[in-house]
TORKOL-4160 file (C-alpha; in steps of 0.2 Angstrom, whole numbers, padded with zeros to 4 digits, m for minus):
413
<pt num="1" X="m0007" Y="0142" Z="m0070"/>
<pt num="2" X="m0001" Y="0140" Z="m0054"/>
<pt num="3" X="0018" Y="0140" Z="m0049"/>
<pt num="4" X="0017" Y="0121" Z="m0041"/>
<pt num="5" X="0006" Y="0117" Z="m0055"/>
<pt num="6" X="0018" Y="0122" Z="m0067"/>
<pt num="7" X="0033" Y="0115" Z="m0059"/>
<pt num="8" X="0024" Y="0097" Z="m0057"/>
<pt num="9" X="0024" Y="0100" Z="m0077"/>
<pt num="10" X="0041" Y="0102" Z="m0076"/>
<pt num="11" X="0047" Y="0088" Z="m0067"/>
<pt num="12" X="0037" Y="0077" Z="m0078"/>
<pt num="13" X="0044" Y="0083" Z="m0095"/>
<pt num="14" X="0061" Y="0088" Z="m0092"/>
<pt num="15" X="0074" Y="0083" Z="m0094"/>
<pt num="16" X="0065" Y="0069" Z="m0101"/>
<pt num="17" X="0047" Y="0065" Z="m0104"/>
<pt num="18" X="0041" Y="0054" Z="m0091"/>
<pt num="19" X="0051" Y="0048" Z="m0074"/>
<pt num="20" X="0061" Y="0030" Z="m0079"/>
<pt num="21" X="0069" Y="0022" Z="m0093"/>
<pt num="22" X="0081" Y="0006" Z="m0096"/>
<pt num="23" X="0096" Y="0004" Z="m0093"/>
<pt num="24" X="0110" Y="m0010" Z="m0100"/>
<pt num="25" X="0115" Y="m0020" Z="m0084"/>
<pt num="26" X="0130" Y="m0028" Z="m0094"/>
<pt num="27" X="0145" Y="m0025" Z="m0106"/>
<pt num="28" X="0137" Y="m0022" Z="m0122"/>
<pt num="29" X="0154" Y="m0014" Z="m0130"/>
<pt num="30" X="0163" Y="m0026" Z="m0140"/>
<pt num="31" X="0158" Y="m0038" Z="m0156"/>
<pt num="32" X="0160" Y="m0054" Z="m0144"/>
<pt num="33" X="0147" Y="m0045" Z="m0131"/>
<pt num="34" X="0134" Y="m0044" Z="m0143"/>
<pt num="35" X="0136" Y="m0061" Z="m0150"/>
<pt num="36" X="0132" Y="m0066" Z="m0129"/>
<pt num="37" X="0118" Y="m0056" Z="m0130"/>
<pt num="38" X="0111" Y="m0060" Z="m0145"/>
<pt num="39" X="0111" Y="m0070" Z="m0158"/>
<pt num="40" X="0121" Y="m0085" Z="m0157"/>
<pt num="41" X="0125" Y="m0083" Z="m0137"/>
<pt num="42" X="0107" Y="m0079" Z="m0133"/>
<pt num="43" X="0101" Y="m0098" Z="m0137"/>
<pt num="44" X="0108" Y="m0105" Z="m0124"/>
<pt num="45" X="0098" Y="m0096" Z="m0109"/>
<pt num="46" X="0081" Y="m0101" Z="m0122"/>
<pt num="47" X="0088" Y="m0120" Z="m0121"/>
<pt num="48" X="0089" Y="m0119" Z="m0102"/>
<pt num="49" X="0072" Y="m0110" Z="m0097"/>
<pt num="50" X="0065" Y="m0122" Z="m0110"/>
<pt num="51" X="0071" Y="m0136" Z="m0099"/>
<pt num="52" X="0066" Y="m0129" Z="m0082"/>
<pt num="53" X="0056" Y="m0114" Z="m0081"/>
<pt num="54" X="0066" Y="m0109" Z="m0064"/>
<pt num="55" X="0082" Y="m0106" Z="m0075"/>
<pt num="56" X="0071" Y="m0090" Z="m0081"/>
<pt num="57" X="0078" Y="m0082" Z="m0063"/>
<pt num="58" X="0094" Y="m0084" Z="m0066"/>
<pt num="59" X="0095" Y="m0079" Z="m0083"/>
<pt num="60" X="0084" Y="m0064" Z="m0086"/>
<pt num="61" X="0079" Y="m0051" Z="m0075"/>
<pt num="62" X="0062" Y="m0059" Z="m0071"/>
<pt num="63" X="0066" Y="m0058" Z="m0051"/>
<pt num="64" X="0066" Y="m0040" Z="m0050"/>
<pt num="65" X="0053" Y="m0035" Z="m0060"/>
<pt num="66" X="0039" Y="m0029" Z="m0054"/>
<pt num="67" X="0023" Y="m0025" Z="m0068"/>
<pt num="68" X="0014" Y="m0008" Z="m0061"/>
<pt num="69" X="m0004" Y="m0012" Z="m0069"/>
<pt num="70" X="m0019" Y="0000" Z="m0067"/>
<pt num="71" X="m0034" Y="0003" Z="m0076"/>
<pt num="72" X="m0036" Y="0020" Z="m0072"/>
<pt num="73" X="m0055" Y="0017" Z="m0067"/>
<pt num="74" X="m0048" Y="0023" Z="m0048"/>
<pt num="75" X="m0035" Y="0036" Z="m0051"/>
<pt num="76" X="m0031" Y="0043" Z="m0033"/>
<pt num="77" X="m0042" Y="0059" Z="m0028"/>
<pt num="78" X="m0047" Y="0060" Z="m0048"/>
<pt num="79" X="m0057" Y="0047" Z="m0052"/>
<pt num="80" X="m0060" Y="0036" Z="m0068"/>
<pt num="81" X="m0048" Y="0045" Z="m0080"/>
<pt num="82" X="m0044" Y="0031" Z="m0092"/>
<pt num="83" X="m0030" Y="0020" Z="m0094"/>
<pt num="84" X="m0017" Y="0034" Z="m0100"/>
<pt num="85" X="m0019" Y="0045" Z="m0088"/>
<pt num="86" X="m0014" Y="0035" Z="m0075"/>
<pt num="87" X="0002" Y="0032" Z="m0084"/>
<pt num="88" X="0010" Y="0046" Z="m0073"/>
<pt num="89" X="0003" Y="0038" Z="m0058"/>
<pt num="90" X="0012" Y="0022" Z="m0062"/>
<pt num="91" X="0027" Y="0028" Z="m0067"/>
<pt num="92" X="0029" Y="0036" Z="m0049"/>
<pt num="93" X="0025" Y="0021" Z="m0043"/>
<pt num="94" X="0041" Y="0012" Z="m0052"/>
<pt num="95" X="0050" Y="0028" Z="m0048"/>
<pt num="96" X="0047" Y="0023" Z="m0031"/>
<pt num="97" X="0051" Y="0002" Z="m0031"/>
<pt num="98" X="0068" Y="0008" Z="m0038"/>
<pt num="99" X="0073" Y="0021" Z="m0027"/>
<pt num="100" X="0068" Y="0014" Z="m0011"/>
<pt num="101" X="0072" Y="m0006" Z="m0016"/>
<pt num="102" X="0081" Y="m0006" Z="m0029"/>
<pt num="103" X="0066" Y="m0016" Z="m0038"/>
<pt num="104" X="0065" Y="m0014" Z="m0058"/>
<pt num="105" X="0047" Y="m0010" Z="m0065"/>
<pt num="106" X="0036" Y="m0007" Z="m0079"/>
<pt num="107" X="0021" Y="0002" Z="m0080"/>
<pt num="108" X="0008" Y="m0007" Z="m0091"/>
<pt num="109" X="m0010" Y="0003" Z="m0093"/>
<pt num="110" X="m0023" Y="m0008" Z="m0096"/>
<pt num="111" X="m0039" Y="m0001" Z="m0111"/>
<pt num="112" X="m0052" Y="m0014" Z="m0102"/>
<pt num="113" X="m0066" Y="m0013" Z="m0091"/>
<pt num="114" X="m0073" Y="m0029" Z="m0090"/>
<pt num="115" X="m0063" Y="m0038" Z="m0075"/>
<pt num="116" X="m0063" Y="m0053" Z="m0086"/>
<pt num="117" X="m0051" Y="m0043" Z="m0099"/>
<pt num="118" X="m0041" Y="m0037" Z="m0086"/>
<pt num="119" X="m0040" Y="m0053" Z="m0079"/>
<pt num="120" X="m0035" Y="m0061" Z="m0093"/>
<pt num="121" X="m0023" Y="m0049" Z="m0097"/>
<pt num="122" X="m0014" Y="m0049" Z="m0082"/>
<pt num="123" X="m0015" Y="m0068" Z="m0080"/>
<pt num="124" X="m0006" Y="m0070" Z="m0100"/>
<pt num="125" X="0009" Y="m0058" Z="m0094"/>
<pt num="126" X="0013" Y="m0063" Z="m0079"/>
<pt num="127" X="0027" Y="m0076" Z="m0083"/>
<pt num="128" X="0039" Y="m0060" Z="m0089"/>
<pt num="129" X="0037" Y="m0054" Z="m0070"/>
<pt num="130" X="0043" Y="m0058" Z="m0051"/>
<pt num="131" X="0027" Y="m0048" Z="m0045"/>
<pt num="132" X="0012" Y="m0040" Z="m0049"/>
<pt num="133" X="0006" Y="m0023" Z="m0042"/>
<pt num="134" X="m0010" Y="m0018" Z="m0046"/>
<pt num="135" X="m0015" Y="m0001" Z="m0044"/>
<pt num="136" X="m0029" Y="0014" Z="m0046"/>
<pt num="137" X="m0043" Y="0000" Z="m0051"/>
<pt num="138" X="m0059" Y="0003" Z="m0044"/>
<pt num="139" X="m0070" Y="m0006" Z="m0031"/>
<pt num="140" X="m0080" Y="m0017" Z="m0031"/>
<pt num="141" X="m0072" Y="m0024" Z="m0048"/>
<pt num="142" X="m0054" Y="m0024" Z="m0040"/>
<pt num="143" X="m0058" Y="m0038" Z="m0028"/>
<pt num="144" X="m0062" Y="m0049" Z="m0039"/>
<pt num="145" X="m0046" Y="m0045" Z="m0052"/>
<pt num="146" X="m0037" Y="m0048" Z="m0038"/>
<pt num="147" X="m0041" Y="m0065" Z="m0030"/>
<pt num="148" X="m0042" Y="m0071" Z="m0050"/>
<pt num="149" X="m0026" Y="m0066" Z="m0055"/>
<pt num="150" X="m0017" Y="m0072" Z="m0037"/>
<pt num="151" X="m0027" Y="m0089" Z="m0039"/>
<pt num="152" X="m0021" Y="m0091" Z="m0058"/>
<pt num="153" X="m0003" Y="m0084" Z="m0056"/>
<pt num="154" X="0010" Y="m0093" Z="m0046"/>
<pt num="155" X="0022" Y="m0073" Z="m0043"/>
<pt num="156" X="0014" Y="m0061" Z="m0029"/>
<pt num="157" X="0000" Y="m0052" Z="m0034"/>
<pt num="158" X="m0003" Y="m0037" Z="m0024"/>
<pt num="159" X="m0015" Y="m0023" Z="m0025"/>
<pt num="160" X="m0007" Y="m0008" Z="m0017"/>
<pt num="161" X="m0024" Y="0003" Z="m0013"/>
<pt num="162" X="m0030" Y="m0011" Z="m0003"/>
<pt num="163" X="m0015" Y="m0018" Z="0006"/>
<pt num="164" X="m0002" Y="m0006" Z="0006"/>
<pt num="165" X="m0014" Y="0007" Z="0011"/>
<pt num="166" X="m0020" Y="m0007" Z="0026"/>
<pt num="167" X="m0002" Y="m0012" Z="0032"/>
<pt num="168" X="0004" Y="0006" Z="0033"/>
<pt num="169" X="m0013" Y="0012" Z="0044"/>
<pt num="170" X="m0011" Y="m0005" Z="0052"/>
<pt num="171" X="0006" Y="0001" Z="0058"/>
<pt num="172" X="0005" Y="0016" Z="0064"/>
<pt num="173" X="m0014" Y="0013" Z="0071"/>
<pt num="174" X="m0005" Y="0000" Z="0083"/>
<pt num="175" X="0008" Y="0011" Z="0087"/>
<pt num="176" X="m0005" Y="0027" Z="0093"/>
<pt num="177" X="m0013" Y="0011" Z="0101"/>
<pt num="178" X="0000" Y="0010" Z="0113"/>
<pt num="179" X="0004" Y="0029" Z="0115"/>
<pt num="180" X="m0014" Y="0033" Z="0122"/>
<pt num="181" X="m0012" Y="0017" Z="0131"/>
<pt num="182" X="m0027" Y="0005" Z="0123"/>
<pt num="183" X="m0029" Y="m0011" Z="0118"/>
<pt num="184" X="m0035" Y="m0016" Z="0100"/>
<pt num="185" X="m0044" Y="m0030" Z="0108"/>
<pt num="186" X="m0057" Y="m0018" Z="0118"/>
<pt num="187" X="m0059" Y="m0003" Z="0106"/>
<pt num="188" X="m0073" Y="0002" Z="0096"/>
<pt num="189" X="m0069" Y="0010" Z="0078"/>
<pt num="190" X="m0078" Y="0020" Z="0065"/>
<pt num="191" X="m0074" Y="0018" Z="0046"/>
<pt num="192" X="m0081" Y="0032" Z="0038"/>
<pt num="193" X="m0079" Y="0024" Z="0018"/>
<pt num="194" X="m0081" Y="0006" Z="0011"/>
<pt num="195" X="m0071" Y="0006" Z="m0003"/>
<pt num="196" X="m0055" Y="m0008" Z="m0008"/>
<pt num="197" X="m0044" Y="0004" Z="0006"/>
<pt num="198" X="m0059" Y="0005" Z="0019"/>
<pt num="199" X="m0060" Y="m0014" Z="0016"/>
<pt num="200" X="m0043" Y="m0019" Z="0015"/>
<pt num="201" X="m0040" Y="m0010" Z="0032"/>
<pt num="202" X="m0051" Y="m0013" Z="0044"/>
<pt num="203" X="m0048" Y="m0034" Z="0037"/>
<pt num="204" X="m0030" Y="m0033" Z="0042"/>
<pt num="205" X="m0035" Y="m0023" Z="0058"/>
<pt num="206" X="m0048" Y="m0036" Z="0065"/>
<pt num="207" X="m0032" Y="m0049" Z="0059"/>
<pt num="208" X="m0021" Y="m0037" Z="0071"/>
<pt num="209" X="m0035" Y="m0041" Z="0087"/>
<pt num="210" X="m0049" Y="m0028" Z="0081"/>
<pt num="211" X="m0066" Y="m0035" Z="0086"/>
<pt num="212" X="m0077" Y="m0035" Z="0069"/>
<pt num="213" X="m0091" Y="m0034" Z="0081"/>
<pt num="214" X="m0084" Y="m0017" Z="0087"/>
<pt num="215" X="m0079" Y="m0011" Z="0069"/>
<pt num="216" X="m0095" Y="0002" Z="0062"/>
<pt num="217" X="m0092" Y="0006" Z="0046"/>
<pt num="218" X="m0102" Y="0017" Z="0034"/>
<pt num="219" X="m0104" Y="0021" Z="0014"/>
<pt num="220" X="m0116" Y="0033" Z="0006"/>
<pt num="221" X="m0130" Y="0026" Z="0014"/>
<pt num="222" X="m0125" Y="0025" Z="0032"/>
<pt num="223" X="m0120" Y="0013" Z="0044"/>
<pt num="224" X="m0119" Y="m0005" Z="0036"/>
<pt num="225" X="m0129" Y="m0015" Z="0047"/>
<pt num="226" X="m0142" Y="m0030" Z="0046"/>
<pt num="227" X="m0157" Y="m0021" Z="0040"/>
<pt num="228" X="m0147" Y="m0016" Z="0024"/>
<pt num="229" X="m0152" Y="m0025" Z="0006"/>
<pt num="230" X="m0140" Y="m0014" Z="m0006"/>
<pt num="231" X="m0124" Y="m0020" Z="0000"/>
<pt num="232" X="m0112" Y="m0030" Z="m0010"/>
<pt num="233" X="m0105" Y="m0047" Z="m0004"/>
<pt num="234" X="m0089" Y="m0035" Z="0002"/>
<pt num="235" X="m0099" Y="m0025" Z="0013"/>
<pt num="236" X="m0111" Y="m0037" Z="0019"/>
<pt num="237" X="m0095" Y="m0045" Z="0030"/>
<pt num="238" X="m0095" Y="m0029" Z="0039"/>
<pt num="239" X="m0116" Y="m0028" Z="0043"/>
<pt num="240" X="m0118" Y="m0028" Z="0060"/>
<pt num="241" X="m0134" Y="m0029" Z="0071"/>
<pt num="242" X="m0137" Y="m0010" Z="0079"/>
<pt num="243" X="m0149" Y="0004" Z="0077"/>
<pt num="244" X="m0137" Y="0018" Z="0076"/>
<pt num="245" X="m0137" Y="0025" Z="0056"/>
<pt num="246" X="m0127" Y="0038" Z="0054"/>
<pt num="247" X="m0109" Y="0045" Z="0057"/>
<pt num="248" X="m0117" Y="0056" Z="0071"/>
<pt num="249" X="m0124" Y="0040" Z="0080"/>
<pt num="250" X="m0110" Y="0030" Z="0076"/>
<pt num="251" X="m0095" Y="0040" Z="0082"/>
<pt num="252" X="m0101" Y="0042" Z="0100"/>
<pt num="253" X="m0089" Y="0035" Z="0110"/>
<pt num="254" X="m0079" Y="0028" Z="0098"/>
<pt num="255" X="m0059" Y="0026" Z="0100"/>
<pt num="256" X="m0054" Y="0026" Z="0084"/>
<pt num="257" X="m0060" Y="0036" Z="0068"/>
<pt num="258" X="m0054" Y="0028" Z="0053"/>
<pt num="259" X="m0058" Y="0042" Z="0037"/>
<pt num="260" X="m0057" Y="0034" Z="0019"/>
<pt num="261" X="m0070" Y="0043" Z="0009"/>
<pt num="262" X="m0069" Y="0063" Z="0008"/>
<pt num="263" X="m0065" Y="0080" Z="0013"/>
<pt num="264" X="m0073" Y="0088" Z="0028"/>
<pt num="265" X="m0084" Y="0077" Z="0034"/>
<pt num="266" X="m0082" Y="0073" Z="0052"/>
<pt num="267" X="m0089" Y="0090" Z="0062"/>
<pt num="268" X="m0082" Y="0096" Z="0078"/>
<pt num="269" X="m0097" Y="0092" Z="0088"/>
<pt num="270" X="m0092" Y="0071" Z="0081"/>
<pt num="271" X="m0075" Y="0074" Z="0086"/>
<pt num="272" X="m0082" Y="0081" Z="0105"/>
<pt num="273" X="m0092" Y="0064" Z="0105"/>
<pt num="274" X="m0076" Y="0051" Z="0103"/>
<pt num="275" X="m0071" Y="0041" Z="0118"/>
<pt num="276" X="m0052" Y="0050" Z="0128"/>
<pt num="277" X="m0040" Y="0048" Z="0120"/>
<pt num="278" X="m0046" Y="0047" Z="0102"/>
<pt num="279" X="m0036" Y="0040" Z="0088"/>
<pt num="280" X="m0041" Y="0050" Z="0072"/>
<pt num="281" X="m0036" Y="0042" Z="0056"/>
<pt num="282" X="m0042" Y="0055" Z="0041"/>
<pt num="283" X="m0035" Y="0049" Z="0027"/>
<pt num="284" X="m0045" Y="0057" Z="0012"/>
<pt num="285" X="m0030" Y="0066" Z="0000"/>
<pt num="286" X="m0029" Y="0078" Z="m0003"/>
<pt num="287" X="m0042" Y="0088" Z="0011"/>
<pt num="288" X="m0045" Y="0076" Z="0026"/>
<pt num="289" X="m0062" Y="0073" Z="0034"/>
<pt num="290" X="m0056" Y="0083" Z="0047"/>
<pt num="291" X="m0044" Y="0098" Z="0048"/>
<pt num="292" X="m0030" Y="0093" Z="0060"/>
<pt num="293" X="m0027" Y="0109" Z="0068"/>
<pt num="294" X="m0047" Y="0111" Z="0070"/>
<pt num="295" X="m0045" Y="0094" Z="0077"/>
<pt num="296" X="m0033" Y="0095" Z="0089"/>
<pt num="297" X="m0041" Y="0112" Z="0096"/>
<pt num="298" X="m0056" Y="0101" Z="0101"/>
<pt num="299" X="m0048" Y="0088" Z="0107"/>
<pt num="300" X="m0030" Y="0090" Z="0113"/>
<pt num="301" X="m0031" Y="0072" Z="0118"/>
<pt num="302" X="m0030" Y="0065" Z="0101"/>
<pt num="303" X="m0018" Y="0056" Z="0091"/>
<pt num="304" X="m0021" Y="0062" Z="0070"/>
<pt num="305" X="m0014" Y="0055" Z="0056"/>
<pt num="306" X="m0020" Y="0060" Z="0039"/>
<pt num="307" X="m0012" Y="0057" Z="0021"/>
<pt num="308" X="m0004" Y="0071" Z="0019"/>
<pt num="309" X="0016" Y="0076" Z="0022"/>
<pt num="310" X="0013" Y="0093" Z="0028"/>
<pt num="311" X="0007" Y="0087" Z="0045"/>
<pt num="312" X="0015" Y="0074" Z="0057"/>
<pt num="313" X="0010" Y="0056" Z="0055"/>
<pt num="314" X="0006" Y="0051" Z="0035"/>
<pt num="315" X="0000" Y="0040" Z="0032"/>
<pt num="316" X="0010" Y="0035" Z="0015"/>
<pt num="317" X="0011" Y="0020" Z="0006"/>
<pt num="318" X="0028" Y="0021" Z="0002"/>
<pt num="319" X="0033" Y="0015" Z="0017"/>
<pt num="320" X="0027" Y="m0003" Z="0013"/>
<pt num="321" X="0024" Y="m0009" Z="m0005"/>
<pt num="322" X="0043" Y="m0008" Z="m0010"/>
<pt num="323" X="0048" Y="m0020" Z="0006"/>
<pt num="324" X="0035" Y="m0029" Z="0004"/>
<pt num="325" X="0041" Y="m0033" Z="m0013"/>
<pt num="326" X="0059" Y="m0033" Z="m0009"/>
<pt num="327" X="0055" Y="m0046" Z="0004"/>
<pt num="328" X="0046" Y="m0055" Z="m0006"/>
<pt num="329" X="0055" Y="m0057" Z="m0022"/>
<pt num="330" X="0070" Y="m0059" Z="m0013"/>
<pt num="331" X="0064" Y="m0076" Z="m0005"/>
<pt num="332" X="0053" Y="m0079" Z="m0023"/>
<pt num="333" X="0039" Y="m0080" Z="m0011"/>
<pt num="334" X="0023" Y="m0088" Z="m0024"/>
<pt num="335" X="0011" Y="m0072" Z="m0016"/>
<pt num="336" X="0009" Y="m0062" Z="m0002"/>
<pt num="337" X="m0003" Y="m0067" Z="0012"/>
<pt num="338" X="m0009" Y="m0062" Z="0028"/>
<pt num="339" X="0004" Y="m0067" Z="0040"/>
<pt num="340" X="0017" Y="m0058" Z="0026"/>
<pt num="341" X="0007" Y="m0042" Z="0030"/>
<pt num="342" X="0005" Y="m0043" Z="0047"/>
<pt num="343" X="0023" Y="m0046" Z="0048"/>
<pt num="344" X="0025" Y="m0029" Z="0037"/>
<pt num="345" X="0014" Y="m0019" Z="0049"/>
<pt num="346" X="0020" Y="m0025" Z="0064"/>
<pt num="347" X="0039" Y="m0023" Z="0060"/>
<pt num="348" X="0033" Y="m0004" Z="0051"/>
<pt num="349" X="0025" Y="0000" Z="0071"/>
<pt num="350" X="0041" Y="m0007" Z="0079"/>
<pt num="351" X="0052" Y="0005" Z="0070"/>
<pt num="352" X="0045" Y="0019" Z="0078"/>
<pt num="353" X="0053" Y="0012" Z="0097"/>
<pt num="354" X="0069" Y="0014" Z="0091"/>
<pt num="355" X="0081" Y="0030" Z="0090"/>
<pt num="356" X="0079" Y="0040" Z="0074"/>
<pt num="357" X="0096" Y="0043" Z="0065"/>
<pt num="358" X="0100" Y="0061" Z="0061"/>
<pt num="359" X="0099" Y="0058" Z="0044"/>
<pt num="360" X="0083" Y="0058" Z="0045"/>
<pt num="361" X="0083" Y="0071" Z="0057"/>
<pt num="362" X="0089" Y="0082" Z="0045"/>
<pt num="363" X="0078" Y="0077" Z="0032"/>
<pt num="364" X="0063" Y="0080" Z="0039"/>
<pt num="365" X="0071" Y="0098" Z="0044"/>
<pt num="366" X="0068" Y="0095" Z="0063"/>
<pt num="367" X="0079" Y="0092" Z="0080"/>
<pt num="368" X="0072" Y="0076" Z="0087"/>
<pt num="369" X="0059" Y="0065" Z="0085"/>
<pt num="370" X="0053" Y="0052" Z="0097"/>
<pt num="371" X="0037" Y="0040" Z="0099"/>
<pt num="372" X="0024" Y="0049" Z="0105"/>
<pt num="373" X="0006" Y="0060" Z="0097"/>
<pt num="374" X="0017" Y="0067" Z="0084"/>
<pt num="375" X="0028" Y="0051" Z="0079"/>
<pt num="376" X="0018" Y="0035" Z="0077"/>
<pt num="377" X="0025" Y="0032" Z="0059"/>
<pt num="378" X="0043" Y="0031" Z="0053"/>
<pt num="379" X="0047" Y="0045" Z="0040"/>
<pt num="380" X="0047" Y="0039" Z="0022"/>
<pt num="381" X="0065" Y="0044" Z="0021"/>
<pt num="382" X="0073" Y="0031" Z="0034"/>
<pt num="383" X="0084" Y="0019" Z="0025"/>
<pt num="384" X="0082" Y="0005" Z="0041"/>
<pt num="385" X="0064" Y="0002" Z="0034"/>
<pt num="386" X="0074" Y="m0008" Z="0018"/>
<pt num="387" X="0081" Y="m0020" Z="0030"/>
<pt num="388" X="0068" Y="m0020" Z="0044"/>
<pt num="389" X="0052" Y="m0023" Z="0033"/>
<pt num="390" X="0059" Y="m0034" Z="0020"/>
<pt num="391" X="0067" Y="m0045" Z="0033"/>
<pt num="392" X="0051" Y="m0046" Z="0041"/>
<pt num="393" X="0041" Y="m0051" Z="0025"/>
<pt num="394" X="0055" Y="m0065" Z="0018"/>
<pt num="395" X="0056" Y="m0075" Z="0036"/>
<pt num="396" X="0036" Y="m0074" Z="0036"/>
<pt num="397" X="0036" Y="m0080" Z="0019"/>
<pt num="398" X="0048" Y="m0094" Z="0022"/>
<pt num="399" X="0038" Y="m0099" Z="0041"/>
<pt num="400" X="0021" Y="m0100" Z="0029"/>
<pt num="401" X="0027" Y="m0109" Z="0016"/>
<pt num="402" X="0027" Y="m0096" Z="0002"/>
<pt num="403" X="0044" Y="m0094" Z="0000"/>
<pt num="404" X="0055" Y="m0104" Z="m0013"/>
<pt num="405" X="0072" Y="m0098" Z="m0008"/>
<pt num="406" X="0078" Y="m0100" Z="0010"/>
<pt num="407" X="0082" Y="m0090" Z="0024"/>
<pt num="408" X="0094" Y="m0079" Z="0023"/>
<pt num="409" X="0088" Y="m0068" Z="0007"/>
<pt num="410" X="0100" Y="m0064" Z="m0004"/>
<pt num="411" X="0099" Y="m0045" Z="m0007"/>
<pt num="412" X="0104" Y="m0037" Z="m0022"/>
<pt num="413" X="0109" Y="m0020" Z="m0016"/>
């Protein structure tokens, strides 16, 4: 076994199994505290949520409880490892709603397949919860979970693969928009990948002022176009009427290059193709469809950004679903919705024009960093994203009409 193998053990098992726990967020300590808690004290919160359900959020912790629900049917880079597998994978992700938003969470691992268990599920526990994320659930299956639960559910329902994956490349694809000096209007983009990220992306793009007509995207099976009668209903939004098939017709001339499917699979002679000043988005983890430094030697002219933390420009997920939520919760928005994550990526981009504080400097172990090929997305580590993404999210909650609290949030951190 490996040393970073071994050590990943490690973390996971001491000094405790496993990466959160409870913890008491009131006096506990004398005979009269646990009377308030309990039993007699506890009947009156009952009596008032019985009365009016709302009561439940100032009572209970319902407000600042997010449910981390997966399937593991889509576990990221591994595949359809079961429902306890994922349970590491969830617990990172309540890990991270804590320690970046302060957001309370439970992982719950679902033993289901059928999206009408999982539904069901998700819809009969959704009353303990502020929000929902889903997580690691496979596509095709993962659209419709999600559009049942967020119809039947009155809390956000947010599946982070698909959104936080497209609000984060959203941002930072706008932002290397405007260092190679394009327009989204006018360029033309490849997807390599039609899964719920590939999807979920290139929606929110052509929301940002992508042209679908512009948009090529491929699966297995080539270029989804017209002429195609083995695409699902979620593909078929994206067939288009062309005779170009594969990758290598499809990338010529392109702008953008938008990778969501695997290792290695955009060549040098593709990238030599690409219109100046590419924008290369390979995303796969943990090997992108293209090497960056092979990349970059062929083409010096383009912008990359991959998922990984070991070259510039990640494209991490982390640095929306905790705001997002923050936001959200904080305004007790009934769901997230399109202008909310526009607003996200738009405020994420916007980040990246303003001066980067040296403690993030000196987390990221480097000098200066300022808006250009190297920087078109804030580091995970800058605290201003808390304030500047979750403020975003609550006033476009409130200017749509999801929001139940007004303007300003109250934060509780």
């Amino acid at each position: 076994m490996t040393d970073e193998k071994q050590a990943a053990l490690d973390y996971h098992q001491y000094p405790t199994p496993g990466k959160i726990s409870i913890e008491l967020t009131t006096s506990a300590e004398t005979q009269r505290d646990l009377a308030l808690a309990y039993s007699p004290g506890v009947a009156e919160p009952v009596k008032a949520i019985a009365e009016d359900p709302e009561a439940a959020y100032r009572y209970t912790g319902k407000g600042n409880l997010v449910a981390v629900i997966s399937t593991g049917s889509a576990i990221l880079g591994l595949g359809n490892l079961g429902p306890l597998a994922s349970k590491p994978v969830m617990e990172g992700k309540a890990l991270l709603f804590k320690r970046f938003a302060n957001i309370d969470s439970v992982d719950i691992e679902i033993d289901a397949s059928e999206p009408k268990d999982i539904i069901d599920t998700v819809v009969r526990i959704a009353g303990t919860f502020g929000g929902i994320n889903l997580e690691d659930i496979k596509a095709p299956e993962c659209f419709e979970i999600e559009k049942a639960c967020i119809e039947a559910c009155d809390i956000p329902v947010f599946h982070d693969d698909q959104h936080g994956t497209a609000i984060v490349t959203v941002a930072g694809m706008l932002s290397a928009l405007e260092v190679q000096g394009k327009r989204i209007e006018d360029v033309k983009m490849v997807c390599l990948g039609a899964g719920s990220a590939a999807i979920a992306c290139t929606n929110l793009l052509i929301s940002a002022g992508l042209k679908r007509e512009n948009v090529f995207m491929l699966d297995r099976g080539g270029v989804i176009q017209t002429e195609r009668y083995d695409l699902n209903e979620y593909k078929q939004a994206f067939a288009i009427e062309t005779d170009r098939r594969t990758l290598d017709d499809a990338i010529d001339g392109a702008d953008i290059f938008l990778g969501l499917s695997g290792a290695n699979l955009l060549s040098e002679s593709q990238m030599k193709k690409m219109a100046p000043k590419p924008i290369v988005f390979a995303c796969s983890n943990p090997d992108p469809e293209i090497d960056p430094v092979v990349a970059k030697a062929i083409r010096p002219d383009v912008i990359m950004a991959t998922g990984r933390s070991d070259f510039p420009n990640q494209v991490n997920n982390v640095l929306g679903f905790p705001y997002i939520f923050r936001g959200a919760l904080d305004v007790r928005a009934r769901e997230i919705n399109e202008e909310m994550k526009l607003a996200a990526a738009y405020a994420i981009a916007a980040l990246t024009n303003e001066p980067v504080p040296q403690e993030v400097l000196d987390a990221c172990g480097v000098e200066s960093l300022s808006k250009g090929p190297e920087y078109i997305i804030p580091k995970p580590m800058d605290a201003r994203l808390l304030t500047v993404v979750s403020d975003a999210v609550a006033k476009a909650a409130i200017s749509t009409g999801a929001a139940r609290l007004p303007y300003p949030a109250h934060y509780p951190l």
